[in-house]
N, C-alpha and C positions, 0 to 999 in steps of 0.2 A: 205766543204767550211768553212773559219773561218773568221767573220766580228769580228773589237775590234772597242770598245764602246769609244768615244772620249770625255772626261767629259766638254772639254772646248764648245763642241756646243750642249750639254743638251740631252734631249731624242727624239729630230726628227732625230737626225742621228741613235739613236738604235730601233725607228718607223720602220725610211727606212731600215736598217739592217735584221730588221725580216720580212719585207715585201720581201727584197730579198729574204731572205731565202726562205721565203715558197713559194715563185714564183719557186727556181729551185727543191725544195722540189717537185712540182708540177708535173712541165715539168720530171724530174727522172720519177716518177710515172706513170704517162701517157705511157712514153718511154716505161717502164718496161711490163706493160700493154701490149702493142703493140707486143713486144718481143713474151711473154707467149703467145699470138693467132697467130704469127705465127710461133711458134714451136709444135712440136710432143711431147717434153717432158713435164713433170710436173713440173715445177722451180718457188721457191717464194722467194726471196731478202728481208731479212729483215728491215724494219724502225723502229730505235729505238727512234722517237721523237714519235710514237704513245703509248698513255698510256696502260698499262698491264692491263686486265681485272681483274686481281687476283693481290691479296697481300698477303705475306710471313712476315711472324711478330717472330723475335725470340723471345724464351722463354726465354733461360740461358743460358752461356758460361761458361766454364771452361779450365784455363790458364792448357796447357800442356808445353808449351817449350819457353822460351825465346828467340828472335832470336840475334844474335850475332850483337854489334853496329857497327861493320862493312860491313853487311849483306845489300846491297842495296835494292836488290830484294830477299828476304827469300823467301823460299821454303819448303813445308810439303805434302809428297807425302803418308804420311798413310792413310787407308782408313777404316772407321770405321765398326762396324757390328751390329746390333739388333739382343740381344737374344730371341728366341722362343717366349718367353712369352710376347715379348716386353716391358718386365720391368726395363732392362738392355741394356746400349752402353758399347762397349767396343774398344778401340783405342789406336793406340801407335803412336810415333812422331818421330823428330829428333835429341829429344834429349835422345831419348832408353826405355823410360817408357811407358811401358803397363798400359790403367788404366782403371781401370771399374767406370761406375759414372751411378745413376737411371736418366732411363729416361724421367721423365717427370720433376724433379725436378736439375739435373746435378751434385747432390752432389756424391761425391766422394767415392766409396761402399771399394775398394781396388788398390793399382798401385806395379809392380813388376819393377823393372830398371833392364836394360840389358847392356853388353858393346860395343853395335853397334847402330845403325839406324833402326827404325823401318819403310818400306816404303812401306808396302801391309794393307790388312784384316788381321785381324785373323778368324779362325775357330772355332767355339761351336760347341762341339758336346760331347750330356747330360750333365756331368758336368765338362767338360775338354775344355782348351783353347787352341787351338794351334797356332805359330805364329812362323815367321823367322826372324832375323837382319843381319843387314849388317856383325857382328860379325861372320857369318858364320853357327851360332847356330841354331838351334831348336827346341823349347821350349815347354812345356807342363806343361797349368798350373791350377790349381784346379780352375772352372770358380767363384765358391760360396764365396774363400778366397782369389784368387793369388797367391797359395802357388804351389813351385813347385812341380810334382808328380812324376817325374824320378828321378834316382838317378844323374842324371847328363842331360846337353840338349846336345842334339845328335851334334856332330863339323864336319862340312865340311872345305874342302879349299877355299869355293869360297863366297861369298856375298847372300845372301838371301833377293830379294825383292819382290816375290810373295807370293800368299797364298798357302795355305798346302793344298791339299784331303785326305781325311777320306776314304777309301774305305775297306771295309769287317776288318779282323784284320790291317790293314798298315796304314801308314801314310805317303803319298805321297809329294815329294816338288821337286823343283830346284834349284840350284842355277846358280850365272852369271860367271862360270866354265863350261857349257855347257852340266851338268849333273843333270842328274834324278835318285832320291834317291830314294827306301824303307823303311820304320824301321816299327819294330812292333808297334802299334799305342798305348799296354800298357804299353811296357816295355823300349821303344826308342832303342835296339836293333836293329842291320843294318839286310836286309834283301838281299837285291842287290841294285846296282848302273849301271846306263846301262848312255852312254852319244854318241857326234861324235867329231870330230876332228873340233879344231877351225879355223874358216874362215880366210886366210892368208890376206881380204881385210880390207877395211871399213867397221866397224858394227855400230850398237848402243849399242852394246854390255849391255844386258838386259836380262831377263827373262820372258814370260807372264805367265807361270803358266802349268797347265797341266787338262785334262780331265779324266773322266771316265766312261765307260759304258759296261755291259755286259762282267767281268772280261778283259778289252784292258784300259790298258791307253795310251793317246793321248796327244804327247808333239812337242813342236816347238824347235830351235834350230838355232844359227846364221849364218849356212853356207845356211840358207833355206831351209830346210828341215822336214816336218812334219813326226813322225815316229809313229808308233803304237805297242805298249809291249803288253808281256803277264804281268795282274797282280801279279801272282802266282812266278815266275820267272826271268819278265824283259827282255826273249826272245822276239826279233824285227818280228811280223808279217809282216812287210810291210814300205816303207818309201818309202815318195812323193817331189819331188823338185817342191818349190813352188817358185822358184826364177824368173823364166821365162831364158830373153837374158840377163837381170841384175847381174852385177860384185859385186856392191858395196849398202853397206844398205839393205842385202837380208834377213836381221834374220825375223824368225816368230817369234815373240815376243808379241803376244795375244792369250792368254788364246785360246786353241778350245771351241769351242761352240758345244754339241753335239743334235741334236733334229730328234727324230725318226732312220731311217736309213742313214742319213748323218751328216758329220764334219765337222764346217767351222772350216777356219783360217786361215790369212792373212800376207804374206811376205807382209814388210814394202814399198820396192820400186814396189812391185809388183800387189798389191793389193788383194780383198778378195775372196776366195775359197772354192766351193762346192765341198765338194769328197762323195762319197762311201764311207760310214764307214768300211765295211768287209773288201773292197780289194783294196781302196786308191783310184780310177779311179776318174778322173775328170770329176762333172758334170758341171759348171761355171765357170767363175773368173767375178767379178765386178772391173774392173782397177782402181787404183786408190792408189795414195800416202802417205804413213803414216797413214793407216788404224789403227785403235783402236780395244779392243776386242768387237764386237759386243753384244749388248742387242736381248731378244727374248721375245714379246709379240703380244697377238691379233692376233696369225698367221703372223707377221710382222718379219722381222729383220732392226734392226736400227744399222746405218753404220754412225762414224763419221771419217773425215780424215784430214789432213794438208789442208791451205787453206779456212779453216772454213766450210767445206762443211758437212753435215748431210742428210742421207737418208733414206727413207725406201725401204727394196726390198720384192719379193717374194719370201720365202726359197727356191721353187721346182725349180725354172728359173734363180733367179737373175733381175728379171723385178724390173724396178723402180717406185713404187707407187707414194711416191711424193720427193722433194728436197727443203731443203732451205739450205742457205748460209749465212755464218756471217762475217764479218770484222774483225776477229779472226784467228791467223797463226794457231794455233793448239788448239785444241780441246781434253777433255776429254771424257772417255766411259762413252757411256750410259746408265743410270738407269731406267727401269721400271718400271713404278707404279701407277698398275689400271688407264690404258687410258692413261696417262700422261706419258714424257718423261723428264730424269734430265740429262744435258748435262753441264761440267762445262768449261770456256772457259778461265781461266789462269787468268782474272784479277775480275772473277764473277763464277753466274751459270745464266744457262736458264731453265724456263720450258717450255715445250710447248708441244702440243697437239700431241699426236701418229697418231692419225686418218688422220690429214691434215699437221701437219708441221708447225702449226701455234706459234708464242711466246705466254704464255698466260700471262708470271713474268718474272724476274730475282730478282738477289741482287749482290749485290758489298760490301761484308765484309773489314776490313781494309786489305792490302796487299795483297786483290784476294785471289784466289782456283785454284790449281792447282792438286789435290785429283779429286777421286771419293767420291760419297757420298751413304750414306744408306738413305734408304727413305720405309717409310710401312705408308700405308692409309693416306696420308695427312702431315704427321710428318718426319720429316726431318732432318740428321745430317751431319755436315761436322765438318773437323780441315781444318783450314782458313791456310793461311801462317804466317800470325802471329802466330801463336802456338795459336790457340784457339780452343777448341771441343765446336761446337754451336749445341745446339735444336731449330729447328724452326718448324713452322706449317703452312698450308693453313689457310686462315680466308675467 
């Protein structure tokens, strides 16, 4: 509801204005109330005229990308990482540059420029960075200097906008060509390429990234289809349609998720899926539209999808613990962090409580977050759309 303030008859009309307000404020509430006893499920609607319990206080920002003055709505979809030790962020943007900056102060340690887009994580792993651009490329870079350590970054044909795996000597990626790459993880050296045939429909034509466990890697794909290789080779164990009756918008384009003996991962019109890790069989589907790659804590999974909807399920079932709902078309993946949930919603972030679903923050940086964010014990980093890499913290 939207009441405007009329300067010509002073402050009893914006008295009566907020007295409506919070009369239908009211009545909502009560409704909503009513609703929740008598339903079976567990649904909490969120009101963001109630104050956050907690406050988010940034530290420092550092300018990564200028956004173009023609640029209405900019957009920065790279997703930052915390090194090990957590004395170092590292992030790239859209305008190609990799940068590393200390984290607690945001000064700028080294930055590498690329000739594409940078729109994922990168990977640390000991003193090596790994990271893909829309240029096709992928990079490897000395994590202490930024200096390259191949003699060249490995060239695909297709756009690179997830993150890399590390697994035994390899180094795992995708690209939005529909294929899953190898190369040696020290030499960048091809290793195999294993892919399917691209969807003659509607996609979002994407990439979510790929898993690993137990020498299988676990990739999605836009005809819908989750497949499972051998690491060693790239020979196809097994491959599951995850499209359902759905023609169109069927890509799996989230990351699997892999925990214990099963793999989720979610066709976009289809919604999200428990299988069998060994031999693919389905044990769930949780239905549901534009699912994201899921988060995994506390025994929980947390599901965000189109709609603004947020959930938690139970891994073994698919049961829904609890639900809330936001006033948001789409919604970012969730980040985990000790009890707490970082979910960002395209013009802000939320946090809010793993356990119930509650809000406990947000923030609205300039030009929103449409990124994932890193987050470790309380501290917190995103690149805004503005092109800014910010540290903030719990107080």
């Amino acid at each position: 509801m939207s009441v405007r303030f009329n300067r010509r008859t002073g402050t009893s009309i914006l008295q009566f204005s907020r007295l409506v307000r919070w009369c239908v404020q009211r009545a909502v509430r009560l409704a909503c109330v009513g609703l929740c006893f008598a339903s079976c499920a567990t649904s909490s609607i969120q009101f963001f005229d109630d104050p956050p319990p907690l406050q988010i206080q940034t530290q420092w920002q550092t300018k990564l990308d200028y956004p173009e003055p023609i640029a209405y709505y900019p957009k920065q979809y790279a997703v930052p990482v915390i090194s090990r030790s957590g004395n170092t962020v590292i992030a790239g943007s859209e305008r190609g540059t990799l940068i590393a900056v200390d984290a607690r102060t945001g000064r700028e340690r080294w930055s590498y420029q690329t000739y594409g887009k940078i729109r994922s994580a990168p990977l640390i792993v000991g003193r090596s960075v790994y990271f893909g651009a829309t240029d096709g490329k992928l990079y490897r870079l000395s994590a202490t200097r930024g200096t390259l350590q191949w003699d060249a970054p490995y060239a695909t044909q297709g756009a690179i906008s997830s993150a890399p795996v590390v697994a035994g000597k390899y180094v795992l990626f995708q690209n939005n060509e529909n294929r899953t790459y190898a190369v040696n993880a020290s030499t960048g050296q091809y290793r195999w390429d294993q892919g399917r045939p691209r969807s003659t429909e509607m996609t979002m034509r994407g990439e979510g990234g790929i898993a690993v466990a137990d020498e299988t890697v676990y990739a999605g794909y836009d005809d819908g289809y989750l497949a499972a290789m051998r690491l060693e080779d790239g020979a196809t164990l097994w491959s599951k349609n995850l499209a359902g009756k759905a023609r169109q918008f069927v890509d799996v384009d989230t990351r699997p998720l892999v925990i214990e003996d099963a793999v989720y991962a979610a066709s976009y019109s289809s919604g999200l899926y428990c299988l069998e890790r060994k031999y693919g069989g389905i044990r769930w589907l949780y239905p549901a539209r534009g699912v994201v790659t899921p988060a995994y804590g506390n025994e929980m999974l947390f599901v965000a999808s189109s709609g603004g909807n947020v959930v938690a399920l139970k891994p073994d079932n698919g049961d829904v613990l609890w639900r809330a709902r936001f006033e948001y078309a789409e919604l970012g993946q969730p980040v985990f962090d000790g009890g707490r949930l970082w979910v960002t919603t395209g013009d802000g972030l939320l946090l809010m409580s793993a356990t119930r679903g509650r809000t406990l923050s947000r923030i609205t940086p300039h030009n929103g977050l449409s990124s994932s964010v890193a987050a470790r014990a309380g501290r917190l980093y995103m690149v805004t759309n503005s092109g800014a890499l910010v540290g903030a913290r719990l107080l």
